[in-house]
C-alpha positions as CSV (number, residue, x, y, z in Angstrom):
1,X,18.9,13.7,29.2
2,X,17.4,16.9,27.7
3,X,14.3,17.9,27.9
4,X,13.2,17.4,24.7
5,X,14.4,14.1,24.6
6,X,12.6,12.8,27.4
7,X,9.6,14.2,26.0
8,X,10.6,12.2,22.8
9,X,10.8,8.9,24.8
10,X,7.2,9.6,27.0
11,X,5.4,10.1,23.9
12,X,7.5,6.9,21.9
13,X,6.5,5.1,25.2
14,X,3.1,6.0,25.2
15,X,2.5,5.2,21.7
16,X,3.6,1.8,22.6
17,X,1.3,1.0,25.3
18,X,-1.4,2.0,23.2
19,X,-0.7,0.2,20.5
20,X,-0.2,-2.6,23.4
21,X,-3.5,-2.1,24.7
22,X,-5.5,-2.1,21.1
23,X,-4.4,-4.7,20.1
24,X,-5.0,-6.9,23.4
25,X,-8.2,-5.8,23.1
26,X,-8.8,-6.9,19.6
27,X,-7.3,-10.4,20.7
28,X,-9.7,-10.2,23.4
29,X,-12.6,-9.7,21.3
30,X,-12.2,-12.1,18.7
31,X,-12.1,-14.7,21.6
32,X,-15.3,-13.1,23.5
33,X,-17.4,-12.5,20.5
34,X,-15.7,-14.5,17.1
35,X,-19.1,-14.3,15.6
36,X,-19.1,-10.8,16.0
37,X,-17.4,-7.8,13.4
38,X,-15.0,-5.8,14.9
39,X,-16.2,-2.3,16.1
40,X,-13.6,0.3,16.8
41,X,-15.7,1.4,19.0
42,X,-15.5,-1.1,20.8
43,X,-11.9,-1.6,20.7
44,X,-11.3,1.6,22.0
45,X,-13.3,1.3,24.4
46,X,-11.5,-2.4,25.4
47,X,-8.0,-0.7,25.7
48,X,-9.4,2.7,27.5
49,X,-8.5,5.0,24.0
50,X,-10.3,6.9,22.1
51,X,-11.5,6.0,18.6
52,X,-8.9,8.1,16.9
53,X,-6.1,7.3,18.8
54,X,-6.9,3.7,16.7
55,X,-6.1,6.2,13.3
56,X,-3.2,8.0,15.0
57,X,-1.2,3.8,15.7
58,X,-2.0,2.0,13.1
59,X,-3.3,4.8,10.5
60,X,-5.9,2.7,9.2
61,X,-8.6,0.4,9.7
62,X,-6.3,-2.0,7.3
63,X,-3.2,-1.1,9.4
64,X,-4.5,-1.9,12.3
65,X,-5.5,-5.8,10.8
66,X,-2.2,-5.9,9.0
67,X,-0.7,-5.4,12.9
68,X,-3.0,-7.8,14.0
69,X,-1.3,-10.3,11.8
70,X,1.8,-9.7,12.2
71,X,2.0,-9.3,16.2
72,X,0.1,-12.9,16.3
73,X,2.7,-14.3,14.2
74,X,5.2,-13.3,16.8
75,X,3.5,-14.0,20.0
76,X,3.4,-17.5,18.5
77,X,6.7,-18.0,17.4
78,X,6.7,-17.6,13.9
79,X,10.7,-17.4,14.2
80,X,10.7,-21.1,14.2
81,X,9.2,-20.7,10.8
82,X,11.7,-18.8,9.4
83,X,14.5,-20.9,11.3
84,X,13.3,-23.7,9.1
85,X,13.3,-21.6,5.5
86,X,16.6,-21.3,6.2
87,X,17.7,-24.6,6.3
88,X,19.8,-25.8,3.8
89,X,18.3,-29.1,3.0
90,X,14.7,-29.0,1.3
91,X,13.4,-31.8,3.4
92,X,14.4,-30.5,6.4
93,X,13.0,-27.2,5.5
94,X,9.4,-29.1,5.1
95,X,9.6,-31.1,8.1
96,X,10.8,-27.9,10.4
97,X,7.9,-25.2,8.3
98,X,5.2,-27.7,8.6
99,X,5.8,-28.7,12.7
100,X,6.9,-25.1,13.6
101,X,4.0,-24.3,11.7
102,X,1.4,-26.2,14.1
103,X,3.1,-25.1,16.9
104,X,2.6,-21.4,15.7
105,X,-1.1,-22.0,15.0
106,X,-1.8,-23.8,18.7
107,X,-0.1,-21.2,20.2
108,X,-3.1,-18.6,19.1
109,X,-5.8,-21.4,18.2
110,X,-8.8,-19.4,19.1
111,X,-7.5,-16.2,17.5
112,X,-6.9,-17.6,14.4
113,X,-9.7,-19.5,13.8
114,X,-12.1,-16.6,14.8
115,X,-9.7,-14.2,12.3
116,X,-10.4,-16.9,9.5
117,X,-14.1,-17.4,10.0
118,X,-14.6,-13.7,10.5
119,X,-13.1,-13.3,6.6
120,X,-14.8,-15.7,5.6
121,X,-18.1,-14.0,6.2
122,X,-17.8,-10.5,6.2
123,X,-16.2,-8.4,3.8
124,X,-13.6,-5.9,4.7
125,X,-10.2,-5.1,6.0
126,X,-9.9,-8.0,7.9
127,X,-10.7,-10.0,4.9
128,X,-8.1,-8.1,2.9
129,X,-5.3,-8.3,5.6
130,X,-6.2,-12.5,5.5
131,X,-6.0,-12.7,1.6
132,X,-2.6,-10.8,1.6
133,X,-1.4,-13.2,4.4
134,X,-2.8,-16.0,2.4
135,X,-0.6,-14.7,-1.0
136,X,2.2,-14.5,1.5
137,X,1.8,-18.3,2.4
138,X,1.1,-19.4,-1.4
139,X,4.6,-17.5,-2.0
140,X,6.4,-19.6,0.8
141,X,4.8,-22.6,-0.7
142,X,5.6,-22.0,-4.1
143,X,9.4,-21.3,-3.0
144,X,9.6,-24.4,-0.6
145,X,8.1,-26.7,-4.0
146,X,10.9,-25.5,-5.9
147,X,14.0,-25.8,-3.6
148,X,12.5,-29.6,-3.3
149,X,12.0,-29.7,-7.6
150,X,15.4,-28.7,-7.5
151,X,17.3,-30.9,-5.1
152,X,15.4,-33.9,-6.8
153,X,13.2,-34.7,-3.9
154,X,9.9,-34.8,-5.5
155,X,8.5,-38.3,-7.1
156,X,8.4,-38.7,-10.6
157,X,5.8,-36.8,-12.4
158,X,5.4,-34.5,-9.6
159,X,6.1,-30.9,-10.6
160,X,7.0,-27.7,-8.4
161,X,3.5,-26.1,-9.5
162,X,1.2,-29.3,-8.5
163,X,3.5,-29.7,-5.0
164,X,3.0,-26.0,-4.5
165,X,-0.9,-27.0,-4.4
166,X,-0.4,-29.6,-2.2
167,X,1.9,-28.0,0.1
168,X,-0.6,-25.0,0.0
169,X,-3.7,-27.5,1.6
170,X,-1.4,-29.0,4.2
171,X,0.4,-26.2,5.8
172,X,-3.3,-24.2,6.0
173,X,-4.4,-23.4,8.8
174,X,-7.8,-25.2,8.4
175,X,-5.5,-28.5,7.8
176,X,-3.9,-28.3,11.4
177,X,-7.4,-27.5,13.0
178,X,-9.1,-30.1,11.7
179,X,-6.2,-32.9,13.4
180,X,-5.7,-30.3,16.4
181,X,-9.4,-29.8,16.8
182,X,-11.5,-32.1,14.7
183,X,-9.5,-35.0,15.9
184,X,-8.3,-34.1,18.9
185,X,-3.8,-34.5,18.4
186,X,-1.8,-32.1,19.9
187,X,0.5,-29.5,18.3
188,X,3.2,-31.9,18.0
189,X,1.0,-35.0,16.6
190,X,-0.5,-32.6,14.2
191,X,2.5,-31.3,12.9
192,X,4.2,-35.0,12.7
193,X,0.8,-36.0,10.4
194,X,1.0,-32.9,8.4
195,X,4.9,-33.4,7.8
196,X,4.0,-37.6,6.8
197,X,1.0,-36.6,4.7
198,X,3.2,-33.9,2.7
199,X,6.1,-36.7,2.2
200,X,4.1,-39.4,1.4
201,X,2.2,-37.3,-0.9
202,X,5.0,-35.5,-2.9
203,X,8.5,-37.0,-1.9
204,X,10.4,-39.8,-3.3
205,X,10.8,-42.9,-0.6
């Protein structure tokens, strides 16, 4: 290996195990202090970088929320979610989204709830990066509505808008919390109420 390459692959390396390292820390934060907004100063200081190493990773305040996101969503699994898009049958693709979905959620409960609460009260970034996820989900909902309006699956009078909305409220993640939490099921449980509440709700017997 030349020089220069193995100069190429420190530096790819080390950019990695910062990026690593930030975003531990912002995990870890959000489970210390959920109450509290997230400080890049702080952050840096968590994963032993300096402040604009942040800028240099993730190139902004956004990117680095955006990350944030998307690295939960595969610690957790989320390619269980997708496994289920892709199935064929409608049903099966509500059944396997919703479950896989709960399982995703448990997997990073405190995270998650502390990212959600956190937008919910202060304004910024991290807001943003949860109303762009949020879009993202209303999307997937609005798709899975119509693959089930158009394999004939919904009851009568049921149309792919108003099973969007109600697809919408169950898959949220403040729908899982409140069985996972609130009433104390586990992933699985709360994903076989979520799947029964969706089908008795929208889906012809």
């Amino acid at each position: 290996m030349s020089t220069r390459k193995y100069e190429q692959r420190l530096r790819a390396e080390s950019a990695a195990e910062n990026r690593r390292r930030i975003l531990q820390a912002v995990y870890d934060h959000l489970r210390d202090d959920p109450a509290e907004p997230i400080s890049l100063d702080k952050v840096a200081q968590q994963a032993g970088v300096a402040r604009s190493t942040i800028y240099v990773v993730f190139e902004s305040r956004a990117g680095l929320f955006d990350a944030v996101f998307h690295d939960l969503q595969e610690r957790a699994g989320f390619d269980r979610i997708v496994a289920a898009v892709a199935h064929p049958d409608a049903a099966e693709h509500l059944r396997g989204s919703l479950r896989a979905g709960a399982q995703v959620y448990a997997a990073e409960r405190d995270v998650a709830r502390a990212i959600f609460s956190m937008a919910a009260l202060h304004r910024g970034p991290l807001a943003d990066a949860v109303r762009r996820n949020e879009r993202e989900r209303e999307g997937g909902m609005r798709h899975l509505a119509q693959r089930l309006a158009d394999q004939d699956l919904l009851k009568p009078g049921v149309t792919a808008g108003e099973a969007a909305d109600v697809l919408y409220v169950i898959a949220s993640f403040e729908a899982f919390d409140l069985l996972f939490t609130g009433r104390g099921l586990s992933a699985d449980e709360a994903g076989d109420r979520l799947v029964a509440m969706a089908e008795g709700a929208l889906m012809r017997a």
